[in-house]
C-alpha positions as CSV (number, residue, x, y, z in Angstrom):
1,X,-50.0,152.6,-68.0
2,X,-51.8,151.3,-71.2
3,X,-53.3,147.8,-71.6
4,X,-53.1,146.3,-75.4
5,X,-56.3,147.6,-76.2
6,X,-55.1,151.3,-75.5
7,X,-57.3,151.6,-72.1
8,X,-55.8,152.7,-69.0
9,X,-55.0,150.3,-66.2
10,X,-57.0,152.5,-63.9
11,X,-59.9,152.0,-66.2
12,X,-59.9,148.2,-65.3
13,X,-59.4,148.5,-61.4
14,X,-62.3,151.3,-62.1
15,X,-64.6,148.4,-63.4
16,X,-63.5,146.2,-61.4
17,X,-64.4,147.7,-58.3
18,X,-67.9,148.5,-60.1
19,X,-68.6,145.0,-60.1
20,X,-67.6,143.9,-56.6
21,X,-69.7,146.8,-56.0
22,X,-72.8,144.7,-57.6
23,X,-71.9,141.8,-56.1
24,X,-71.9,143.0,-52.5
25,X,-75.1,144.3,-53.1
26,X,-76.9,141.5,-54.3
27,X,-77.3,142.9,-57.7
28,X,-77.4,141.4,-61.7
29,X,-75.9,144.6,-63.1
30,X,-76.2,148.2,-63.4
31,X,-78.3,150.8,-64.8
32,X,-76.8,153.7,-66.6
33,X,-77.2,156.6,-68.7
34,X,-74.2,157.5,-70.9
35,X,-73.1,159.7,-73.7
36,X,-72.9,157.2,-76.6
37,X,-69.2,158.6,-77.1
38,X,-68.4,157.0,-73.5
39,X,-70.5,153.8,-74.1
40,X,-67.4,152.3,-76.2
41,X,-64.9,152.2,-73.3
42,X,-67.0,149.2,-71.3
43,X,-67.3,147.7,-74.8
44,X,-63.4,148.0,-75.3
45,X,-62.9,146.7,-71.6
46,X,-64.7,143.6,-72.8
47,X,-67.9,144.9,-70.7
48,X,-70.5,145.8,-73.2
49,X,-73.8,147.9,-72.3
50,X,-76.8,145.9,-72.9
51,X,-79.0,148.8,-74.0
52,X,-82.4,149.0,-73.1
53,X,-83.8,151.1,-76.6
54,X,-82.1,153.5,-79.0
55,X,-79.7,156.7,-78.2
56,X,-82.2,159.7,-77.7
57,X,-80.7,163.4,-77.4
58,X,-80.5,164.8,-74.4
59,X,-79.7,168.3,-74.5
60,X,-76.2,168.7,-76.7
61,X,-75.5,165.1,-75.9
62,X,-76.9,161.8,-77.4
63,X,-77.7,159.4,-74.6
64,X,-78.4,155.8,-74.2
65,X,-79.4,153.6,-71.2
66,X,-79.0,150.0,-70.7
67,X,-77.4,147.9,-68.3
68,X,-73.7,146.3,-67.6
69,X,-74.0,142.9,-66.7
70,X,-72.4,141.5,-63.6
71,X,-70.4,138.2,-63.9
72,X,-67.6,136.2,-63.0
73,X,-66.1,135.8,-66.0
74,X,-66.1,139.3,-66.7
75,X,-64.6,140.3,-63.2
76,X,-61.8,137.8,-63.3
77,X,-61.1,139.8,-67.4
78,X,-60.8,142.7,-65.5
79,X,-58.3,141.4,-62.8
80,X,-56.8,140.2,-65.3
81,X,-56.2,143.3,-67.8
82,X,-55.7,145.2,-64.5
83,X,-52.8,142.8,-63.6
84,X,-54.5,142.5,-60.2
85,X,-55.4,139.3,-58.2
86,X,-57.8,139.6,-56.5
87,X,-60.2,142.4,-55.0
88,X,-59.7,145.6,-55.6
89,X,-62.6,147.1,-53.1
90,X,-61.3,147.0,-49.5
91,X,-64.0,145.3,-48.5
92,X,-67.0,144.9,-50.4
93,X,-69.5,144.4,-47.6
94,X,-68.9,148.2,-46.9
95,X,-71.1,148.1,-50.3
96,X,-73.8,146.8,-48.3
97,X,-73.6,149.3,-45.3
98,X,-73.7,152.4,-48.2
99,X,-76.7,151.2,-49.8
């Protein structure tokens, strides 16, 4: 199933649970190395990477860190474009037990 802006609806219950994920453990946001091909589907979700300095290659692949900001706002997007309402983690203090 396809949200407007061509993105999966599994792609948004995907984020989603990333950020609960963040939540339950106390966090601000994640850390993450990505192919710069893959960096534009958070940006199309309406979750941009914050990227910490330019892409560098990485073997056949050109790779950029930065970090995905956790927020409210942005969780309650993804409920939204997920055409969920509420949590999508079963119970995000099993985050906490994990980590």
């Amino acid at each position: 199933e396809q949200a407007p802006n061509s993105l999966n609806r599994a792609t948004f219950i995907l984020f989603a649970a990333m950020m609960e994920a963040v939540r339950g453990a106390l966090a601000d946001s994640i850390v993450t190395v990505t192919d710069t091909r893959m960096e534009r589907i958070p940006r199309r979700a309406g979750w941009p990477l914050r990227r910490i300095a330019a892409p560098q290659q990485v073997g056949s692949t050109m790779a950029v860190a930065g970090f995905l900001d956790m927020s409210e706002q942005t969780l309650h997007r993804m409920y939204k474009q997920a055409d969920v309402n509420g949590p999508v983690l079963l119970s995000p203090d099993l985050v906490n037990a994990a980590a």
